[in-house]
N, C-alpha and C positions, 0 to 999 in steps of 0.2 A: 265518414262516421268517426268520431273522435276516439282514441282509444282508450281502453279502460286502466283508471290508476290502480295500481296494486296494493293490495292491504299492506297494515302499516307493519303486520311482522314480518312479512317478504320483504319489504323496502328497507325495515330495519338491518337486517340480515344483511343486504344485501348492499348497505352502503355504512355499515359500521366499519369499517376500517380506512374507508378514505375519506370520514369527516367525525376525526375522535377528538372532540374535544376535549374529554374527561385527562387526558395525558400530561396538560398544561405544556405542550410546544406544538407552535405549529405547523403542519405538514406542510414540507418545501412549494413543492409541484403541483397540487390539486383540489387543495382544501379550499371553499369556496370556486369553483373557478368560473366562470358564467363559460356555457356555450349553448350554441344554436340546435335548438332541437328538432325532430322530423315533425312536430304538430304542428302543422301552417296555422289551424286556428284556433291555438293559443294565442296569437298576436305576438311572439317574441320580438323586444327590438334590435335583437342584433341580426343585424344583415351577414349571412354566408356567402362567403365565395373562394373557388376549388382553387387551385395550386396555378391557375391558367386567368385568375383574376377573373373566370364571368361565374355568376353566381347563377346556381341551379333552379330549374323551373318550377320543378316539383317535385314530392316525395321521392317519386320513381327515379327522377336524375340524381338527388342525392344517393339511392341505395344502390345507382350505379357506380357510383366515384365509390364507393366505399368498398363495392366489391373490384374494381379496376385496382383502388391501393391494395385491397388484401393480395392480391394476382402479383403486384409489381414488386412485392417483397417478401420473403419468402419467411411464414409465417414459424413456431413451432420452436422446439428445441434445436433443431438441425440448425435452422435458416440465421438464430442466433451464433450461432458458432462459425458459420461459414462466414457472418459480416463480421464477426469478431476477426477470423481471422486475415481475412481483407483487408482489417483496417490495421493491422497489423503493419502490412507492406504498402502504404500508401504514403503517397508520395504527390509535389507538385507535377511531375509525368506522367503518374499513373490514372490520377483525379484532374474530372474539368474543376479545376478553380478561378480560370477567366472571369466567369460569370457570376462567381459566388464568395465576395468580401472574405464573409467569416469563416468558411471552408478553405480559403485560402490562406489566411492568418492561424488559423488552426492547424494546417496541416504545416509549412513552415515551423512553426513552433515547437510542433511534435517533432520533427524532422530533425531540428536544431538541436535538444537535449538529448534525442536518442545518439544524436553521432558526438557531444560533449559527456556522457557515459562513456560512450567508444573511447574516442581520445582518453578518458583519465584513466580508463582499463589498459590501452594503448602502452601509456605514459609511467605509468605503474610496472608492467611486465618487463620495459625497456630500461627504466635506472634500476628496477630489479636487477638486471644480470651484471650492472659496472657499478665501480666504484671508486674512489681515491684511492684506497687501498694498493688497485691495479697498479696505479701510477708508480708509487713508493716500492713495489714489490719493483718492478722493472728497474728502475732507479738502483734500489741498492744492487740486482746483481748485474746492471752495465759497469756501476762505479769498480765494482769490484774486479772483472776482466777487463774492460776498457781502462779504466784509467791507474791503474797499479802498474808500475814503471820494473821495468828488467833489467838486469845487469846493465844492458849497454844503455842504460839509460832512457829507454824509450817506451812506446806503448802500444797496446795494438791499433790503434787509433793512428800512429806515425808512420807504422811497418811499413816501409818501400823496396825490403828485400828478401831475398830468402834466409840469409842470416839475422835477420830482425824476425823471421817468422820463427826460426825454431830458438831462438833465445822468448820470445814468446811461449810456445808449446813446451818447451822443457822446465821452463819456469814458473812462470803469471798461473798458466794454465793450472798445470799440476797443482798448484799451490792454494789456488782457489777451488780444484774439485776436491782434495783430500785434505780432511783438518782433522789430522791426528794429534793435536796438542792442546790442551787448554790456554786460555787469556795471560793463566800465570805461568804457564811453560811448563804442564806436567801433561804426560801422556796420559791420551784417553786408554783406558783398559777396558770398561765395557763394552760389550761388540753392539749392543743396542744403541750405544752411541755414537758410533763410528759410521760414517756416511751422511753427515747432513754437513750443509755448507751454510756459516755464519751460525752452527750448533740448531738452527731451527728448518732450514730446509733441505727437507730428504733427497738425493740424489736417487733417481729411481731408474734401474739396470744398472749398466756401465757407456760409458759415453764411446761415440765412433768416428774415425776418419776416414774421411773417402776421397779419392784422387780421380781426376780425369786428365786422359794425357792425350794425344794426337800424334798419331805413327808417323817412323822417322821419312823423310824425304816425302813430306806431304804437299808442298808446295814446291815451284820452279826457281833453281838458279841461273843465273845468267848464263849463256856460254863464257863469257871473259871472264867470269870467277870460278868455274866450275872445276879451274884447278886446285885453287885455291882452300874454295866455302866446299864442303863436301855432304856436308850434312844439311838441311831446310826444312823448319819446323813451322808448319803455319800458323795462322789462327783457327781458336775453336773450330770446332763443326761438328756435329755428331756423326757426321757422312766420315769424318776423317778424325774418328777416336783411334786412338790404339787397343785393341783387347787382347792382346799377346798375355797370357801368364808363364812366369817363371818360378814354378814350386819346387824344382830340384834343386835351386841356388840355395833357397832361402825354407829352409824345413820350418814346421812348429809357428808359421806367420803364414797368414792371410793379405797379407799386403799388397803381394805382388799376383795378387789371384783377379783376373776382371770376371767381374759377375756381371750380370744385365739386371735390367731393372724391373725386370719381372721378378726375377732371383731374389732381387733384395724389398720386391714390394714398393718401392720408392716414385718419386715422382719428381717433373721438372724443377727448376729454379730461375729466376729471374736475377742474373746481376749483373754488374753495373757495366758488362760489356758487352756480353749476350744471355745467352737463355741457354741453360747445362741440363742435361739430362739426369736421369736418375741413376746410372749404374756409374760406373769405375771399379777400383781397387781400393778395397774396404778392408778397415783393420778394427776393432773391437779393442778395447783398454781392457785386458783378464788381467784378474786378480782381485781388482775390487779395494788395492790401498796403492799409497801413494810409491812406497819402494818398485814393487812390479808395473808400474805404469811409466814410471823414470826408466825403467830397465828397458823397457819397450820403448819412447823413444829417441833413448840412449843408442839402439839398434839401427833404428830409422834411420837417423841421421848420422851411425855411420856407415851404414852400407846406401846411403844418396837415393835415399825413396824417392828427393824429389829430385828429376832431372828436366834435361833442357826441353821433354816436348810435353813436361807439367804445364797444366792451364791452369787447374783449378783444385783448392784441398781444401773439403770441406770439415767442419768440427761441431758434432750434432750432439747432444744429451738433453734431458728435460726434468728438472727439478720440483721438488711438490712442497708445498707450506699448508701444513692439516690445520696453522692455526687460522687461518683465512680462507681456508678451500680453496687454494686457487694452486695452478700449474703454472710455470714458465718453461715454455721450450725455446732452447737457445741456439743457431747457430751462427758460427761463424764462417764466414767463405775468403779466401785469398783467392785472389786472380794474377796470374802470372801473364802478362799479354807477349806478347810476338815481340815487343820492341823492347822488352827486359824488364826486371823490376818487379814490384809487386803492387796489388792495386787493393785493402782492404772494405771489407764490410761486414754487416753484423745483423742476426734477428732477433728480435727480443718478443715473442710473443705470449701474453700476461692473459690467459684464459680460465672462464670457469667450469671446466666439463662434467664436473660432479653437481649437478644441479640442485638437489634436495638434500637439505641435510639440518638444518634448524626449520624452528617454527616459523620463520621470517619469509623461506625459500617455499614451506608450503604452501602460505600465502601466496606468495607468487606464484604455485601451480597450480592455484584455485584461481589467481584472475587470468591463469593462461588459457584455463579451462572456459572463462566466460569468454574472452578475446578469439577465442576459436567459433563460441557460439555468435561472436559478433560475425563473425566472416561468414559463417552460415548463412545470418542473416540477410547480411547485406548482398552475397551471389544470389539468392531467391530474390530481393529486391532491383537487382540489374537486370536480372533474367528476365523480368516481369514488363519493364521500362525497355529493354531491346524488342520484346515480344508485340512488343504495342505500337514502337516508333520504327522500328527495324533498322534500316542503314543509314537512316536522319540518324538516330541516336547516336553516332558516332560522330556528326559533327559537333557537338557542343566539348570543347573544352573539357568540362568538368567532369561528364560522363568518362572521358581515357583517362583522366587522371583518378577515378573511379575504379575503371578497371586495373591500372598499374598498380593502387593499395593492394587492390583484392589477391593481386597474382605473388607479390612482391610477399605476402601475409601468406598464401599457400604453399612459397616454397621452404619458408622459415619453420612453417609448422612442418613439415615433412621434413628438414634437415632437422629439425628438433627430438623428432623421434628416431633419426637415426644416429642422432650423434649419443645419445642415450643406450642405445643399445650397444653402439661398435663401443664407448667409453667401457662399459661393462665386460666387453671380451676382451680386450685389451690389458683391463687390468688383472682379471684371471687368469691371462698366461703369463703376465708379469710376476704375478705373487706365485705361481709354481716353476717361475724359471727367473730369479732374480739375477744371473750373471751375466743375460742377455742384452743386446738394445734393444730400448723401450720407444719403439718411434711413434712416437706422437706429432711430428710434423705434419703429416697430410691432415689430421683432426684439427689441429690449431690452426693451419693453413684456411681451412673451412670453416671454422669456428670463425675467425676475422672476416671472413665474406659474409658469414650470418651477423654478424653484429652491423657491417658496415649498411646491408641491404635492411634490418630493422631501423636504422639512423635513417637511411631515407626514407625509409615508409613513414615515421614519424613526423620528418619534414614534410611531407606528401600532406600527411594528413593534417598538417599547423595548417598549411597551406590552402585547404578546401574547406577551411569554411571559412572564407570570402562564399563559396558557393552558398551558403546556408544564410549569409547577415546581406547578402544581397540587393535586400527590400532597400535597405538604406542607403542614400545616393551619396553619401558620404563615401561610404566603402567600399563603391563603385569605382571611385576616382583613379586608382592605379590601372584596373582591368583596362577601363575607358581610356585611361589616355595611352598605354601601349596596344590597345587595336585600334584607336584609331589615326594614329600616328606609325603605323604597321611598315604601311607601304614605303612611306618617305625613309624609314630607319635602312629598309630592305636596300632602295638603293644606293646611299650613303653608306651601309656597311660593304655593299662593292666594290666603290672605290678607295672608300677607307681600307680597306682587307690588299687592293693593288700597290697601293703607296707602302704599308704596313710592310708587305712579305717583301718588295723591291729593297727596302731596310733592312729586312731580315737575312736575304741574300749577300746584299755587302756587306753586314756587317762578319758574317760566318768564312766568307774569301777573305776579308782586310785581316780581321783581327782573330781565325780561328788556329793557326798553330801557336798564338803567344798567349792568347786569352783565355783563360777555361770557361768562362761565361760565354763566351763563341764558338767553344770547343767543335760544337755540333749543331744541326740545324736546327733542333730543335730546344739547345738551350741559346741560342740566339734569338729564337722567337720570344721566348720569357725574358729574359734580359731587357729584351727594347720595352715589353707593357713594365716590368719593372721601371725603366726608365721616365715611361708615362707618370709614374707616383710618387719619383723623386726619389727611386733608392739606385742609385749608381757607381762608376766610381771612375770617374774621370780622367785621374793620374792614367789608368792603368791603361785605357785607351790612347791616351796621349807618349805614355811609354813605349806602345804597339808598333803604333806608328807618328810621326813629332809632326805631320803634313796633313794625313789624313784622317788621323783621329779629328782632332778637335775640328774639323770640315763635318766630318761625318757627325760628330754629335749635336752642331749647332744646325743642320741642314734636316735632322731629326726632331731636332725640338721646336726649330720651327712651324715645318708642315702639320706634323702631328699631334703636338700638343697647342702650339697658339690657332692654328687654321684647325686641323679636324676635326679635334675635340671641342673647341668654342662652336664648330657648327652643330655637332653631336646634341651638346647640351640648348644650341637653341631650340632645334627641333621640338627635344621634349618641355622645353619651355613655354612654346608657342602653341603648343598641343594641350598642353595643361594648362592655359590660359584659355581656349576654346572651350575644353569641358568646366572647367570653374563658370564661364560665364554660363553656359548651358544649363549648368546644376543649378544657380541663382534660378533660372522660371523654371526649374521642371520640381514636382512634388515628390514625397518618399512613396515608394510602394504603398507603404502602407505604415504608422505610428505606433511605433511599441505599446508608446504612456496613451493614446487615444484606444486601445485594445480595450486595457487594464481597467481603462477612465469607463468603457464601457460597460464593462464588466461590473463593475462597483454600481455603476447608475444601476442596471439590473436587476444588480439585489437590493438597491434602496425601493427601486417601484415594487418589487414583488413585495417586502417588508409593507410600501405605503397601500399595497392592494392588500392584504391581509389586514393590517388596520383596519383599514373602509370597509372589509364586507363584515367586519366584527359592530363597526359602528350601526350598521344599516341593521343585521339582526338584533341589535340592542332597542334599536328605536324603533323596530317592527315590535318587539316585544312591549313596548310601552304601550303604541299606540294603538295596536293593534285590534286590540279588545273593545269596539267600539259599544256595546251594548253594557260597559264598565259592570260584568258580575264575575269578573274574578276567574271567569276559565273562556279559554281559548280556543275558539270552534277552529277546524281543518281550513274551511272557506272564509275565516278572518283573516287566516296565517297568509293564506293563497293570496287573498286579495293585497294586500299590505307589499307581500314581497315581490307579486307582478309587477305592479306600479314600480317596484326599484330596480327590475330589470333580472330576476330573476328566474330561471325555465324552472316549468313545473318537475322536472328530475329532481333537482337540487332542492325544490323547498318539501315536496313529501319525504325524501332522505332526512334531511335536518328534522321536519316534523315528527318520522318515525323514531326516531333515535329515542328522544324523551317522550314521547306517547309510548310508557309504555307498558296500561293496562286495554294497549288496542281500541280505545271509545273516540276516537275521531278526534278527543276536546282534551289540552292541556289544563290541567288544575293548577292550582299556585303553587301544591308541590313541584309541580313535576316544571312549572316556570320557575321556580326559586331554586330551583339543578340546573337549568338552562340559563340563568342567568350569573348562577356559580360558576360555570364552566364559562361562560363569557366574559368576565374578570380575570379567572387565571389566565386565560387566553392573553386578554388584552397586558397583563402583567409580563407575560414570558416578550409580547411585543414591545412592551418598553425595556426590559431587555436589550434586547435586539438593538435598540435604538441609541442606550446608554453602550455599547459596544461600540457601534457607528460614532458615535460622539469621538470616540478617543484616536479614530483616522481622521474625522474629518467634521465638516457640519452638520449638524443636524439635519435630519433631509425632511420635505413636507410633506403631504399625502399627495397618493398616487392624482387625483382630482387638481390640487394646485400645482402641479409642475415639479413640488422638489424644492433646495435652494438652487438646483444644477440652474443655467442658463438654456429658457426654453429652446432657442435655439441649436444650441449644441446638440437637446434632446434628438430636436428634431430633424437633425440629420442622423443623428446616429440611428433614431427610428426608420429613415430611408436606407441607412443600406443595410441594416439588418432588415427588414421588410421583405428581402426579396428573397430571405433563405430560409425562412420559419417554415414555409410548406414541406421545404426538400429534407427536415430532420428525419432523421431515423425513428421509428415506433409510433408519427404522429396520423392520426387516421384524418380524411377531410370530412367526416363526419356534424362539423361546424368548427368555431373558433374561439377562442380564450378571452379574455375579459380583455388580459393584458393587449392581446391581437385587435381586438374591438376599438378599444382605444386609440390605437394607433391607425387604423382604419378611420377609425371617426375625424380624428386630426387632420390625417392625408386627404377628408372629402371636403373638410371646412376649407381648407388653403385650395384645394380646387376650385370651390365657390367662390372665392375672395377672385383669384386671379382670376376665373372667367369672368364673372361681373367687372373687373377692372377691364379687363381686354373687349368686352361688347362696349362697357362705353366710349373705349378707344375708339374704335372704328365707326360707331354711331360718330362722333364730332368728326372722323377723318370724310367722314359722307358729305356732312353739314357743310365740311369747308368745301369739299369739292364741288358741290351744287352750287353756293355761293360762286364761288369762280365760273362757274359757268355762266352764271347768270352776270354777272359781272362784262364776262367777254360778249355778251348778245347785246347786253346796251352799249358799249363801245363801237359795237355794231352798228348798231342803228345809230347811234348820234354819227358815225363818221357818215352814213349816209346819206344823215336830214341837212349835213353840212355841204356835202357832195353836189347834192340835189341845187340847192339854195344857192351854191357858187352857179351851176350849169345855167338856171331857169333866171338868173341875172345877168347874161351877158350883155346887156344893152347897157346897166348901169355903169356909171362911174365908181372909179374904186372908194372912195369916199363912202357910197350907197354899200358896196360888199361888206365892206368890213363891218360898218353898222349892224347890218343883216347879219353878221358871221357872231361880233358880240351877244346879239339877242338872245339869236339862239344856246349858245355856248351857257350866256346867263338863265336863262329858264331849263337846261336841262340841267345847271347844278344846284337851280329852286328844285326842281324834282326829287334830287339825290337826297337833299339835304332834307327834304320831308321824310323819305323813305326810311333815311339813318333814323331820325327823329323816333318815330314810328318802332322800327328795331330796337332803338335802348330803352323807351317804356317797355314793352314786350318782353325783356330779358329776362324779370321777375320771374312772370308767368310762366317760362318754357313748359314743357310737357315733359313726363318722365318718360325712361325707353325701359322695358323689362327685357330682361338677360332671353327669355323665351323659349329655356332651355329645360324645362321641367321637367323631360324625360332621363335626365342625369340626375335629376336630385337638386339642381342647385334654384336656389332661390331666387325670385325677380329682385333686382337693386334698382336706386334711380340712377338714372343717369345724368349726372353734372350738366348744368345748361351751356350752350354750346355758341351763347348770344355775344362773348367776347370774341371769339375766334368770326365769326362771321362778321361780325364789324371789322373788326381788322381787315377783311378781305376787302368791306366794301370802302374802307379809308382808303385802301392801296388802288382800287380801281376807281374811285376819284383821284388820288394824284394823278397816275399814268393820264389820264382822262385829259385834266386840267395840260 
């Protein structure tokens, strides 16, 4: 029993917001939309079918699919917000997008911008903390202790003795920590101005020296010298420091006092001969001016601070520029080694520990604040992605270099909030104890590690997205050809790495006590790849040795640069000629501009379907009124916009809308509002249209194609086709106009090609019948031949052949009737129907099939003949 239409103020009501015309713009999604209703007999002609392509039997299967979709997504406010956030962290790992085109080019895309935010949050945070500025600050205070010459003419940069170290330290030094004079030579007298170095950077505490020494007779003399040498001072070791103090010698000094490095708070150092601990014998510059600091040491040097089982004296202080907010902590280290001499170096560490301080910097702690929330994010998105793939997920590449940002970004943020805090106590004990040392070493020590590990994180993350542009086999090309030239590299770097270090070996015995580039194993190792790139220096090996230098270097650049590296480089030559040719047939994932293109096509057909159902209600409105008195009965309207294909929802909605003294019948008022509102309509769509114009061409109606290229259409209608079910919100309750259409299209090209393929096979029948029949009279003539020789043996061969001719002639008078016969007959052939009516597709004829059989039967007269 059919069911009952609802009066027109319930439908009014009830469909006034999703077909308002009066607005003048079109509603994007739903206005007009044709779908398939539960009334079978209404006669709708759009055919429904579920998410599974078979279409429902009846009422009852539909109001099962519809409650199976209610079931399979979770309806409500809630259910919004948990796929909200889902889709949040989705990902090609986390989503099947194998199967599904546009879900796969979608989420990539997403994927893509989200992690190009990241990066320029990244990118931002990191030339946040440097500058040029760095450079210039470090600069002017090397020039100023390095390269400022001392009496004896030299620098610290020359020092090779200990009498160049303290013509250094009594000098250079003092002279650059204390500027009690103006430019024009008059004394500072403000004490606010006395402690900055170059008048702009503040010297903050007082600067310290520390010594480390190694106790006397630390190492073995020979017996035959032991008359002799009485004293033996080894190399470093911290196993073999001295901590002997002697405070009664030396009152009122610190010098000769060893502390531990608990004592002083202090920490390792690396130089250039070994690794020195953190304590020694520490002396503090009091006074805070340049007289008591010369006084002190004046002292030093001459009660012989430094003696023969001195290793190492170090010179620590750290300088502040408020106009740049930045720190430099400075030290200098002397190394005194075993074989005499002195060996300099120097740190220049240019940090910025005070983090906030203009509006620029808070900037920067507002995108440090989103870059923290990016890391959030992204550990809930790896988490999610291990959760699913478990210990596969560890074999792809990208995912560890995934995890190295994330971990590399957690320790930065954790040393960011502590370098924050220690800078803070730091300088409160500094500003209530100004006469102290202000060590800031271990901070800026740490400070450079956090800068160094954000430098790579940042490369890390240049580096991953290859991971994201993937799709395009262009950008493949690096990935691909070092894995797939993996193995061959592996074992080439084998042999390469044996020949290598056998060079590396002799060059460190031939040329390591003359050479400093061989000095040690491991600057021989760099020396030789140096050599690889042409920066060398030939004399110096040839001065070494005048025999086997130049043996050694041409025996080097043989193997290694003309043999190993010409193999090196074919490899990847040969490798990358493979994948080049490979990429030539293989396609992109997927087409950025074919997305876009799609995209565009979509809103031209939605635009050209809004046209058309504006034109259909226009010309229902003309014609509709067949009994021509001016008002428009319910069951004129109906009938009108059935025949165009429209479910009875959709036309008592539209009907209700302007019905609206409820009498079933449109009057001319209430049509000349309906047909007002169907101009503005149609206006706001050209519009639309004149907007289109200024991308692109004019597009045509949904009904004609477009100006797009039908084809193009209709493939990009096949692979989106196959994801319209799986949207989100969409119920299988029926199908959209748009969907209709493109169903319609897909079942016309199935008719074409099954009608083409049943007449295929009908002729492929025809011919092989033909040949069979073909081969049965072949048959039998070799019989009647057979025969005819056997049943003549009496005769003369004269008699045979006659006989054999006869015959041979009356069965190609037969053929040649038969042919006869066959090509009048061609005309007439009979049609074949396709026979397939229960798919829908229509009988065609089938092409006559009288050329191909003739042909068969020409070719079984030659063989014949």
């Amino acid at each position: 029993m059919p069911k009952e239409r609802p009066v027109s103020a319930q439908s009014r009501t009830a469909w006034q917001d999703d077909l308002d015309f009066g607005s003048g713009h079109a509603r994007p999604d739903n206005q007009f939309e044709f779908r398939a209703r539960e009334d079978a007999d209404l006669g709708s002609p759009v055919a429904m079918e579920n998410e599974y392509g078979q279409k429902p039997n009846s009422r009852s299967d539909r109001g099962k699919e519809q409650t199976q979709v209610a079931k399979s997504k979770p309806s409500g406010f809630c259910g919004k917000i948990g796929r909200g956030i889902r889709s949040l962290w989705a990902t090609r790992q986390t989503e099947e997008t194998k199967g599904n085109r546009e879900l796969h080019v979608k989420t990539t895309l997403r994927e893509l911008i989200i992690y190009i935010v990241f990066l320029v949050i990244l990118c931002v945070v990191t030339f946040g903390m440097t500058s040029t500025k760095m450079y210039y600050y470090t600069k002017v205070m090397s020039d100023l202790f390095l390269s400022t010459t001392h009496s004896g003419g030299g620098t610290f940069q020359t020092l090779t003795n200990v009498d160049d170290f303290w013509k250094f330290s009594r000098e250079t030094l003092l002279n650059g920590l204390y500027w009690e004079k103006w430019y024009n030579g008059e004394d500072i007298t403000n004490p606010d101005d006395l402690g900055y170095i170059y008048y702009e950077n503040k010297l903050l505490g007082i600067p310290r020296l520390r010594q480390l020494k190694v106790s006397r007779n630390s190492c073995m003399v020979h017996d035959d010298f032991k008359s002799v040498i009485r004293h033996c001072y080894d190399s470093y070791s911290e196993n073999l420091e001295d901590k002997t103090s002697d405070t009664l010698n030396h009152p009122g000094y610190t010098a000769w006092t060893y502390m531990t490095e608990e004592q002083l708070d202090g920490s390792g150092h690396w130089g250039q001969l070994t690794t020195y601990s953190g304590a020694g014998y520490v002396q503090e510059m009091t006074g805070n001016n340049l007289t008591s600091a010369k006084a002190l040491m004046d002292n030093l040097f001459s009660e012989r601070w430094i003696d023969r089982g001195t290793r190492a004296v170090f010179i620590d202080f750290t300088v502040y520029n408020a106009n740049i907010n930045l720190f430099c902590v400075i030290r200098f280290l002397v190394e005194f080694p075993a074989t005499g001499g002195a060996i300099p170096s120097w740190t220049f560490r240019t940090v910025k520990l005070i983090r906030y301080v203009t509006v620029q910097d808070y900037f920067i702690m507002a995108c440090e604040c989103i870059f923290v929330l990016f890391i959030v994010y992204y550990i809930v998105e790896e988490s999610l992605e291990i959760k699913k793939h478990k210990l596969s997920y560890f074999k792809n590449v990208w995912n560890i270099l995934d995890i190295l940002v994330i971990l590399i970004a957690i320790l930065c943020v954790a040393f960011d909030v502590y370098r924050t805090v220690e800078v803070d106590s730091k300088l409160s004990v500094l500003l209530d104890n100004p006469d102290k040392y202000a060590d800031f070493e271990f901070l800026s020590y740490w400070q450079t590690r956090f800068d160094n590990a954000i430098a790579i994180a940042v490369f890390l993350a240049w580096i991953k997205i290859f991971k994201y542009i993937s799709f395009n086999k262009t950008m493949t090309q690096l990935s691909s050809t070092l894995g797939r030239c993996a193995k061959d590299l592996a074992g080439f770097a084998v042999m390469f790495f044996i020949i290598f270090l056998a060079f590396t070996q002799l060059g460190y015995l031939l040329f390591g006590t003359q050479v400093k580039d061989f000095s040690n194993f491991q600057n021989s190792f760099f020396t030789l790849f140096r050599i690889i790139l042409g920066d060398f220096d030939f004399h110096q090996l040839e001065a070494a040795n005048r025999v086997l230098g130049p043996i050694f270097f041409m025996l080097f650049v043989f193997f290694v640069f003309f043999v190993l590296i010409n193999m090196f480089l074919a490899i990847i030559n040969d490798t990358y000629s493979e994948v080049k040719g490979d990429m030539a047939n293989q396609k992109n994932e997927f087409e950025m501009g074919d997305y876009f293109k799609r995209g565009y096509m979509k809103m031209v057909e939605k635009i050209n379907f809004k046209r058309d159902k504006i034109v259909d209600i226009q010309e229902a409105l003309k014609s509709a009124d067949i009994n021509q008195d001016q008002k428009l009965e319910f069951d004129e309207w109906r009938t009108d916009l059935k025949t165009r294909g429209y479910a009875d929802s959709e036309i008592e909605a539209l009907f209700a809308k302007y019905d609206v003294d409820g009498d079933r019948v449109l009057d001319s008022e209430e049509q000349k509002r309906l047909a007002n509102d169907l101009q503005e309509q149609t206006t706001a769509i050209n519009k639309e249209y004149d907007d289109l114009e200024k991308s692109g061409n004019r597009p045509g109606t949904a009904r004609s194609g477009g100006s797009f290229n039908d084809d193009s259409i209709e493939d990009s209608e096949d692979d989106e086709s196959g994801t319209k079910s799986s949207r989100s919100g969409r119920a299988s309750s029926g199908v959209s106009y748009e969907e209709f259409t493109v169903l319609s299209r897909r079942v016309d090209r199935m008719e074409h090609s099954i009608g083409s393929i049943v007449s295929k096979i009908d002729a492929v029948l025809v011919k092989l019948e033909a040949m069979e029949k073909a081969k049965l009279k072949r048959r039998e003539t070799m019989g009647k031949i057979l025969d005819s020789i056997t049943e003549s043996d009496g005769n003369s061969d004269e008699m045979k052949r006659e006989q054999m001719e006869k015959l041979v002639r009356e069965e190609l008078e037969r053929w040649d009737s038969d042919t006869s016969f066959s090509q009048s007959g061609r005309g007439a052939s009979p049609t074949v129907s396709s026979g397939n009516s229960s798919r829908g597709v229509k009988g065609r004829s089938r092409p006559s099939s009288g050329n191909n059989v003739d042909f068969i039967y020409d070719r079984g007269y030659q063989s014949n003949v």
